[in-house]
N, C-alpha and C positions, 0 to 999 in steps of 0.2 A: 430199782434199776439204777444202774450209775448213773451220774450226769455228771457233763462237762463242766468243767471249770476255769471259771476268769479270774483274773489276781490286775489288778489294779492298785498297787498297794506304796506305802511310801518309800520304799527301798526296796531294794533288789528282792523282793521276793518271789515265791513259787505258784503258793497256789491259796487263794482265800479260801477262809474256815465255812461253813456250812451256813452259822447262822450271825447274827451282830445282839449277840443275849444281853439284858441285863444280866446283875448277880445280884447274888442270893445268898443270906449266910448256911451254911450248910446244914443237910440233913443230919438226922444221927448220925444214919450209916457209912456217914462219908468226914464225920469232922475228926477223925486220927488226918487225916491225908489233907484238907482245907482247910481256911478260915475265910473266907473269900471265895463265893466258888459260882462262876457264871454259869448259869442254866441255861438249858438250849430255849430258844424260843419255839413256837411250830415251824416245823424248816415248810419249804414250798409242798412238800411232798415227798414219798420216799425214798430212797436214797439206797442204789445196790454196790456194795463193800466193793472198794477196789479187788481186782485178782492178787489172787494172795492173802488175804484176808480172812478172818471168823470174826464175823459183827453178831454178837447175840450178850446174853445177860450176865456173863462169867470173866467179861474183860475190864470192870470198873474200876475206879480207883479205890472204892470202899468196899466193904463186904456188900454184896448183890446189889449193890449200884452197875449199874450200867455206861457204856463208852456212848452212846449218845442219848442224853438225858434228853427227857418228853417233859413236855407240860402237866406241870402238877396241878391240885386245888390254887396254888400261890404263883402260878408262873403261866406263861404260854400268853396270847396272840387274843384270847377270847375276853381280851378287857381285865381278865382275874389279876391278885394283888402278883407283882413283883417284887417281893423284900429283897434286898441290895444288902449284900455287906459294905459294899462302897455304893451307895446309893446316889447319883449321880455324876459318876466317872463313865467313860469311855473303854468301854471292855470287849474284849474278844475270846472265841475257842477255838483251837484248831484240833480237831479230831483223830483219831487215827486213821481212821478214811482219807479224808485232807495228806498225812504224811503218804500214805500207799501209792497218794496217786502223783505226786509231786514226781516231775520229771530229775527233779535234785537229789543227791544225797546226801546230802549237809543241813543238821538241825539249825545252822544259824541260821542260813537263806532258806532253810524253812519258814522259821520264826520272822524273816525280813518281810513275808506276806502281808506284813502287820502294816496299817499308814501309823509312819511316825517312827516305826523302826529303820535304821541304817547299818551299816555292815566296814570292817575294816580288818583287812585280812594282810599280812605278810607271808606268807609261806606258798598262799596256791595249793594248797593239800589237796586228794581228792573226796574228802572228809569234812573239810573246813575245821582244821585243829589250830586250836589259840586263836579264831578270829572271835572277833571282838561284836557283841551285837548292841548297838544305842540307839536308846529307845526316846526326843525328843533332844535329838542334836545334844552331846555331851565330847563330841572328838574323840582324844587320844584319852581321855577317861571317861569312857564309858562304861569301862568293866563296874567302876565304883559308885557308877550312880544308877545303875539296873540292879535290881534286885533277883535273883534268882532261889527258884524253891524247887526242892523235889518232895512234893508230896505232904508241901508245904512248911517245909523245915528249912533255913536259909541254907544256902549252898556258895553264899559267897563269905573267902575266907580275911582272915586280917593282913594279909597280904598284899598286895598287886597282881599277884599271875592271875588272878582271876577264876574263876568255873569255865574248866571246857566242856562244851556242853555234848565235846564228840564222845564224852565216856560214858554217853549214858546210849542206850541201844536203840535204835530207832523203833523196834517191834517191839519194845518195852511199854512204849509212851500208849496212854490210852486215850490220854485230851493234854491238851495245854491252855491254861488260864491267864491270862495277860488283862492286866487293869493299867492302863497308861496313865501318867501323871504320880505325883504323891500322896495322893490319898490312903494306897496302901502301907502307907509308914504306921499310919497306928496300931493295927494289926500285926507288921512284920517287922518292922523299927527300922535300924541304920540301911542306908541304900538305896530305900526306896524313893529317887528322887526324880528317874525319867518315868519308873514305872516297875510293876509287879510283874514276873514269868514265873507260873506255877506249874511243876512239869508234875504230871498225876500219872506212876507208873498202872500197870495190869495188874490184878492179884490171880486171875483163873478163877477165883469164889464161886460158887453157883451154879459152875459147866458140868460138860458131860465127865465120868469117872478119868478119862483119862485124855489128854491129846497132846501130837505133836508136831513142830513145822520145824523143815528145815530150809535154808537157800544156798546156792553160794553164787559166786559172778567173776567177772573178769572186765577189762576195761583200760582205757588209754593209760599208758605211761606203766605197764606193767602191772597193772590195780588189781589186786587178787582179793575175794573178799569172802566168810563164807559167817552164816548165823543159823543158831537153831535155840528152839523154846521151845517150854513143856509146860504142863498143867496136870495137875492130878486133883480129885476130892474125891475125900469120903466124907459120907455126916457132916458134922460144923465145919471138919479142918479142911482145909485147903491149902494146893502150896503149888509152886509158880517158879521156873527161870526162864533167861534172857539173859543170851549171850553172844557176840559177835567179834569179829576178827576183822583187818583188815592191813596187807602189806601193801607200797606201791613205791614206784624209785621215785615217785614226785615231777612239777611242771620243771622244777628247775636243778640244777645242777648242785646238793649237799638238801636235797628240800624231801630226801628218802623219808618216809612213814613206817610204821610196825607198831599196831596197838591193839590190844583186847583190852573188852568189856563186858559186865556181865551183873548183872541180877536178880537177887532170889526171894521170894517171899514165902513166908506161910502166916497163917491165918485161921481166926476160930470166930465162925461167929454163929449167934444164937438170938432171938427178939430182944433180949434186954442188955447183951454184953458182944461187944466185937474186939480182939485183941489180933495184933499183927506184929511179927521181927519180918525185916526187911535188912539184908546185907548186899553190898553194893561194893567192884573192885574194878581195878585198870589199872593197864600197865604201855606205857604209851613213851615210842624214843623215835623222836624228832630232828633233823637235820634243819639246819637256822643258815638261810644262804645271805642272807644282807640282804641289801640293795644294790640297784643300777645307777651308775654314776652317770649324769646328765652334768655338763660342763660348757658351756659353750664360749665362756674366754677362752679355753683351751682345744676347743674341736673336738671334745670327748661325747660321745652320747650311747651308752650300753644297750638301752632303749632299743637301738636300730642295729649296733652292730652285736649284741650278744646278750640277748632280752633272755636269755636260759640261764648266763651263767652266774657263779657265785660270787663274790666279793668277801664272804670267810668260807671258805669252803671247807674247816675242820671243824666249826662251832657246832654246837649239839643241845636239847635239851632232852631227859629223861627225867619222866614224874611215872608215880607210882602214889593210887591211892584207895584207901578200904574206909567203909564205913557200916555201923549196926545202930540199926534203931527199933527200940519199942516201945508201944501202946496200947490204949484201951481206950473204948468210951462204955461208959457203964450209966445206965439210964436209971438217975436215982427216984425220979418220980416222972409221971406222966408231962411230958415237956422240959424237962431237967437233969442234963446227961452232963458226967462229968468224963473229963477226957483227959489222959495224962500221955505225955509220953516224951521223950529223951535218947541221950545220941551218943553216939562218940566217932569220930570222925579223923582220918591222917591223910595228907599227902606230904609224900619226901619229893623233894626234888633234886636232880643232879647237871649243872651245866656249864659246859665248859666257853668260853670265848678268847681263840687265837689268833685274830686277826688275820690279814693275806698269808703268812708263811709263820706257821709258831716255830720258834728258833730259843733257844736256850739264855739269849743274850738279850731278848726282849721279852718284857712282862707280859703274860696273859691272865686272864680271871678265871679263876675257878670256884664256883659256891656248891656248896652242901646242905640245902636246908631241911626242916623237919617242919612241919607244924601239927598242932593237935590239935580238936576241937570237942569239951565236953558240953551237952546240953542239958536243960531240964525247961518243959515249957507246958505245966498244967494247966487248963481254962475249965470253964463252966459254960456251957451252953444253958438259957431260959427262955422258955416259947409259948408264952401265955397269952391273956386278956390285960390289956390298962386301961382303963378310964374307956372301957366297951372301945379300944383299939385296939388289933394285933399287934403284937411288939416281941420282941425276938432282941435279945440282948446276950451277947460274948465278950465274956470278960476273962481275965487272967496273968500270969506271972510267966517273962521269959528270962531263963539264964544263962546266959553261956560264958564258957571259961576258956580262951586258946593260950600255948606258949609257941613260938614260934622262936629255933634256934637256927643262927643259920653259920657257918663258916664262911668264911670270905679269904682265899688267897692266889696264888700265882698261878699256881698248879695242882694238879690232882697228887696227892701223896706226901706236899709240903706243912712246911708247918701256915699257919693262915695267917693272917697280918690283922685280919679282922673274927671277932666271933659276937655277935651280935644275937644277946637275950632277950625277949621281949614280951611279955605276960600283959593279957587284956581280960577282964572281966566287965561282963553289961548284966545286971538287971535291971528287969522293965515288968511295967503293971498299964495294964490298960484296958478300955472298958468302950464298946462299941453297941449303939443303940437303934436299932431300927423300927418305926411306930408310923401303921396304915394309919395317916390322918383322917383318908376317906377311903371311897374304894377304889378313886382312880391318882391319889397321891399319897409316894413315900416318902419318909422322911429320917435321916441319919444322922447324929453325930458320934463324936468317938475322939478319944483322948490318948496320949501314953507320955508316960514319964519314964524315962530309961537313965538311968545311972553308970558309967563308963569310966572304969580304975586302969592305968597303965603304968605298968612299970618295965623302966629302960635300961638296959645296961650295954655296954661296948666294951670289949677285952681286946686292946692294942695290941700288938706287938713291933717293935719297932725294930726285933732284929730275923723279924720271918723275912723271907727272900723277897726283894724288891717290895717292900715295904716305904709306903712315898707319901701317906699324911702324921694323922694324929687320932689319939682315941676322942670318940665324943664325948658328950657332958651325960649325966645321969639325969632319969629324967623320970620324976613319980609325980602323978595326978589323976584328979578325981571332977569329973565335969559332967552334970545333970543336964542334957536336952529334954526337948517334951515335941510331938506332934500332934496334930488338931485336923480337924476332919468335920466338916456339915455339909451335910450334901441331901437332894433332894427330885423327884422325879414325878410328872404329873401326864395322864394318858389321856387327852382328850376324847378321843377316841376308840376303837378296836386294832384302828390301824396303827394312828399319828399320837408319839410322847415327845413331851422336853422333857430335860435331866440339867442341871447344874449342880457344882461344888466349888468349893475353897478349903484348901489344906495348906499346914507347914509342915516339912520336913528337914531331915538335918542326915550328915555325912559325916562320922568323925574317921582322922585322916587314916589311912592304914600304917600298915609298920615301913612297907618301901619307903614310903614318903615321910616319914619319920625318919629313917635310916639315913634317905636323903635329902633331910631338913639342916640347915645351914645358917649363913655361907660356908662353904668344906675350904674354900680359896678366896683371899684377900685379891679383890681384884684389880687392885693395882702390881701387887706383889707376888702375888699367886701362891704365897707363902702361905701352910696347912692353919687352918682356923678348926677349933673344936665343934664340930657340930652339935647340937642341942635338943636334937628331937622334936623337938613344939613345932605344933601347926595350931592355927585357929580351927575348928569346927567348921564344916559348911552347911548353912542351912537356908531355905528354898522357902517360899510363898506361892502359890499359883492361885488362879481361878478356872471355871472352863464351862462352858453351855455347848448343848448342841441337841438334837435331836434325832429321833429314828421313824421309818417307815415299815411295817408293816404288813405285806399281804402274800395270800396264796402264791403268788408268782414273782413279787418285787419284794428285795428290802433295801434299804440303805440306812446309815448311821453318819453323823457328821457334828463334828464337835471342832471348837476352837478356842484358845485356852491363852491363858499368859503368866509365864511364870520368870521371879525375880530371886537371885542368888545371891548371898553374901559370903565372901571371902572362899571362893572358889579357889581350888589346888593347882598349882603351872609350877612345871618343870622348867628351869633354866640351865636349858643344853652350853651354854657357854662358860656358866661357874659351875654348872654338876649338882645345886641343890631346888627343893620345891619351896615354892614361896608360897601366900594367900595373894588369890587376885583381886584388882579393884572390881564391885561388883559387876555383875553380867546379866544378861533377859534372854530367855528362851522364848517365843511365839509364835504361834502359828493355826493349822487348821487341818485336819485329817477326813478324808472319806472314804468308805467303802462300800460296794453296795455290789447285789446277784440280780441275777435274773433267770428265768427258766423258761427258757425258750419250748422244750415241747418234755416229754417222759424221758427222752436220750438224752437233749443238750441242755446245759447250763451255761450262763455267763459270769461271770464275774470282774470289778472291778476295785482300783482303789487309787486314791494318789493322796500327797501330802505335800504343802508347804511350810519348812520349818527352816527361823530365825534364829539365830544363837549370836549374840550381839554384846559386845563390851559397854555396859552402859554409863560407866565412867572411868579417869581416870584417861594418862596415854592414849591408851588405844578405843578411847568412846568412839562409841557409831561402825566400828568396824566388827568384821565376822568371827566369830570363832573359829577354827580353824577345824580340817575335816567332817564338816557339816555341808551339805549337800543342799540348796534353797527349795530345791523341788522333784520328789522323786513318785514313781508310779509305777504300774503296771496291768496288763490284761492278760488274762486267760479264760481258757477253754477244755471242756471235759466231755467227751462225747463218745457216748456209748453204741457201736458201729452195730454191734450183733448182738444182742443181749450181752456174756460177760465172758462171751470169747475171743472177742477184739473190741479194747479198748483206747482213744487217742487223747493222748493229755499235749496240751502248748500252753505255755506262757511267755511273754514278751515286756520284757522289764527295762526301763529308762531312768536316768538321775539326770542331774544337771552337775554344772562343777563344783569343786568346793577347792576352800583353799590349804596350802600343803599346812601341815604340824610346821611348828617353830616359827611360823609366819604371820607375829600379831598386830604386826601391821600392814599386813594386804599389801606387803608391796611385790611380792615375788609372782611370777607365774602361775595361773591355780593348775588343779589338778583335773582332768579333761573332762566333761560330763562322754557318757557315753551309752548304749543298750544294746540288749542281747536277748536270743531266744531261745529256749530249749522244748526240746519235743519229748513225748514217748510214746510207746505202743505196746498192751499188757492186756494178758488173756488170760482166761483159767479154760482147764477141762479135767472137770469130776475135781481131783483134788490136786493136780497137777497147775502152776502159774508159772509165767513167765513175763520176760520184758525186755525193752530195749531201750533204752534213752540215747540221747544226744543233746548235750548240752553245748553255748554259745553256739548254736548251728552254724550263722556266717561268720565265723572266726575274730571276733573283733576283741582285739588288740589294746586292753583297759588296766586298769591300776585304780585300786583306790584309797592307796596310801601313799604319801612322798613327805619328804622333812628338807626342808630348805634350810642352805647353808646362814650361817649366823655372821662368814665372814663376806662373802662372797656373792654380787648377787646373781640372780639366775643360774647356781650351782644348787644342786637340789640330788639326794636318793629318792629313787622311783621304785614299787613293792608292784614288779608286772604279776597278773594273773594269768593262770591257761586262758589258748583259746580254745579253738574247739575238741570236746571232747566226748567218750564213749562208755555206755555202762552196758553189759549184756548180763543179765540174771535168771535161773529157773530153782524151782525149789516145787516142792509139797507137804502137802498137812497131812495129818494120820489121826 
């Protein structure tokens, strides 16, 4: 039966996952799609599929794995071992149940369920496209310190624009895997510095010969929306889409949406070999309204008299992106599965920036880019006896190769001022060990050596139209980081375990940041300087303890951690290039935890205190800048009539933080604020439906703003909707 759900969580989240699992390195039948893969614990009890739903054995991420994993021999609540791929970290799953019942539409404030995740949004979509999700206070670069996987294949590119994560379809998602902190760097490598998000699509494997669901909906500001998926099997094969649409004129004025997505699997699996291609597309064009000018030397505040409208109101971005990937694991011997699999991966992008009025007489920006992404990422799974301990050991080889071209000039159709080449190759070898000491502690570590070759090029033009610096410098190099990981987990009990770890991680810079690596401008002079491309490396230390509870009716999870950063990436808005910052400290503490009040209700909660602090240099002791000291939230899931009327609420809270470009605390912060959303969602026979309302009492929030560099208490504010509406029906066949 459903049960209600509470989200107590460290950022704006929706609705907490099910259960607070250890992890586990994967089964066979699931290590194409993981390397890392949190196992459910015993939830309280059972658990009826949100409406709209098919919860049974044919939705997993691997051949006839299942969408909510049970206690195996090695997992579950009954004292039995838990092997950890990060054994000792802080992990969660969010289910597909969990997204069904989420009063939200948006996978980021999905994902913000999480304690410790935060959210930064510019557009207000009703999607959440381009927001930003940071997992352990990272700001305005958070894209680059979360790692993101689909199906356990990195998804973040060499770039800056980041993974939207709205291209991927929400009915797609079977679970989501999130290991907070850096521990998953050994396993997954560059990135992984707030933390791990492994999105585990559907395959259909194992279901009935045929099925299909369709929806579509409608909603504030125009929001038209409509999705349908299928599944088929026969024998071993099986094959699988998911695809969704979605137009809307947006909260604000140039902040119009129009995107599809979509995709597809097929699949063969048999007891000793599983093979999967999985292709994946979107096409997504976005209106970029600015910001709201706040001025009060001046008596200006957009905020109060024209919080809708634009500030560029012709700017635009369009991305387009395709991806194919295949694999196999193939069980060489009893306990000994070898697993190969490789990718190729595009997004173009296209975006224009005009400023208040584009006029012929003044310069606009127009880019072109491309980027490619080849993979190859073979491992070896071993699941044997050592020294009469169990031990479970993944080891393996990752490769990937991207070029990233981009054009840079005035206009669409001119010749470009800028054409900017840029080739990155990594391989990495790494070896991760997990070994039952006894029967009620485990113990981990894990290693990786990753190797990172870039080469730079810049093609000037100094007589393309409005053409105003100079070409940068060349720029070849070859730089070996390494990641570390011991981690450890001891169950006193049935109920009550600790877990601690310590890991290093590393971030090498992307190509934006390279591009805009400097000085571009003599700041005295403001005369063109060659840029040079070189950034130092960033690379992270943390620690983190915490424990978990246990039982039929209660669980909670709570860990507190503290992690140390060298030569951290900042943008300087004033001369236009990224520097290395003086070191910085993330710390803080996360909890979440359920409850189950009877067969119909559930409770849920969670909050989080996180520190993000310059811990030398200028600006020591002070905040980093859009990191939020304390964020939470509650919800509620409650099953009115069996699964004909069901009531989902959550009530999510932050406190302030301070604006971007503000690193010295001196400017105004940005307002802490909270908000509610409800829904109400039924099935009958095969017929669902629903209604949400999100922000119910309209409040009136932002949680992005960039303070002026000349000016003080002049600052752009990134307003979000208030309140707003989803109506949806659909059915399965």
């Amino acid at each position: 039966m459903i049960v209600p759900t509470i989200v107590l969580s460290t950022a704006r989240a929706q609705q907490a996952p099910d259960q607070l699992p250890p992890v586990e390195i994967t089964r066979p039948n699931d290590q194409n799609f993981t390397r890392a893969k949190p196992t459910a614990d015993e939830a309280p009890g059972p658990r009826r599929p949100a409406p709209g739903t098919v919860q049974n054995n044919n939705v997993g991420s691997g051949a006839g794995s299942n969408t909510t994993a049970t206690a195996t021999g090695t997992g579950g609540t009954g004292g039995g071992r838990q092997f950890a791929g990060v054994v000792g970290s802080s992990s969660t799953v969010i289910t597909a149940d969990d997204i069904a019942h989420s009063p939200r539409q948006s996978l980021p404030e999905i994902l913000a369920q999480v304690p410790g995740v935060q959210l930064q949004s510019l557009y207000g979509g009703p999607n959440g496209a381009k927001t930003a999700v940071d997992l352990r206070g990272f700001g305005a670069f958070a894209s680059d310190n979360t790692l993101f996987l689909l199906n356990g294949r990195r998804l973040n590119d060499v770039d800056k624009a980041g993974f939207d994560l709205t291209t991927i379809p929400l009915d797609s998602i079977a679970r989501i895997e999130i290991t907070r902190g850096n521990s998953g760097a050994v396993l997954y490598g560059d990135n992984a510095v707030g933390g791990v998000v492994n999105i585990i699509t559907k395959t259909g494997a194992g279901g009935p010969p045929a099925t299909i669901r369709a929806e579509g909906g409608f909603g504030a500001f125009n929001t038209r929306m409509a999705a349908v998926s299928t599944a088929l099997n026969a024998g071993p094969w099986s094959t699988s889409f998911y695809g969704n649409g979605i137009k809307s004129d947006g909260y604000r004025v140039n902040s119009a949406l129009d995107q599809r997505n979509a995709v597809g699997n097929v699949n063969y699996t048999t007891s000793d070999l599983t093979a999967f291609l999985t292709v994946t597309g979107s096409d997504q064009k976005l209106g970029l309204p600015g910001g709201r000018l706040v001025d009060p030397s001046i008596g200006v505040n957009e905020l109060l008299t024209d919080r809708r409208g634009a500030a560029t109101p012709f700017d635009y971005a369009n991305q387009q992106t395709a991806s194919v990937t295949a694999g196999f694991t193939k069980t060489l011997i009893n306990g000994v599965d070898l697993i190969v699999d490789g990718g190729w991966r595009q997004r173009e992008t296209q975006s224009g920036f005009f400023g208040t009025v584009p006029t012929i007489s003044f310069a606009s920006t127009y880019n072109d880019a491309a980027l490619d992404t080849w993979s190859l990422t073979p491992r070896l799974s071993v699941k044997t006896m050592m020294l009469g301990m169990p031990s479970t050991i993944l080891t393996g080889i990752d490769y990937y190769d991207s070029t990233f071209l981009e054009a840079r000039g005035a206009y669409r159709g001119v010749d470009p001022f800028h054409v900017y080449n840029i080739e990155q190759q990594s391989v990495a070898g790494y070896w991760q060990h997990t070994l039952g000491l006894l029967p009620t502690t485990d113990f981990s570590y894990g290693a990786r050596a990753q190797k990172t070759s870039v080469s730079a090029r810049d093609r000037y033009d100094p007589n393309a139209p409005f053409a105003f610096d100079t070409q940068a410098a060349p720029l070849d190099s070859n730089e070996t980081q390494y990641a570390l990981h011991v981690g450890a987990e001891h169950r006193f009990t049935d109920a009550f375990s600790v877990f601690g770890r310590a890991a290093r991680a590393f971030r090498t810079p992307d190509v934006d940041e390279r591009v805009a690596s400097g000085p571009a401008f003599d700041p005295l002079t403001f005369a063109p300087i060659p840029q040079n491309f070189q950034l130092k490396t960033q690379t992270s230390q943390d620690v983190e303890g915490g424990f978990r509870v246990k039982t039929n009716l209660f669980q909670v999870q709570t860990s507190v951690y503290l992690m140390d950063l060298e030569n951290e990436i900042h943008f300087n808005p004033v001369l236009f290039y990224n520097t290395n910052l003086d070191p910085t400290r993330r710390y803080g503490s996360e909890t979440s935890a359920s409850l189950k009040v009877s067969d119909s209700v559930t409770l849920r909660g969670g909050m989080a205190i996180t520190r993000a602090v310059f811990r030398e240099g200028i600006w020591a002791g002070n905040d980093v800048p859009l990191v939020s000291r304390t964020t939470g939230n509650l919800g509620v899931t409650w099953n009115i009539w069996q699964n004909y009327l069901v009531f989902d609420a959550t009530v999510r809270a932050w406190s302030s933080r301070i604006m971007d470009n503000d690193q010295a605390n001196t400017q105004s912060r940005i307002p802490g604020n909270a908000t509610a959303d409800v829904k109400l969602s039924g099935q009958v026979d095969r017929f669902f439906w629903s209604v949400s309302v999100n922000n119910l009492f309209n409040a009136l929030y932002y949680d992005c703003a960039v303070a002026s560099s000349f000016t003080a208490g002049r600052f752009s504010a990134y307003p979000l909707p208030g309140r707003t509406y989803m109506v949806k029906a659909g059915a399965t066949f």
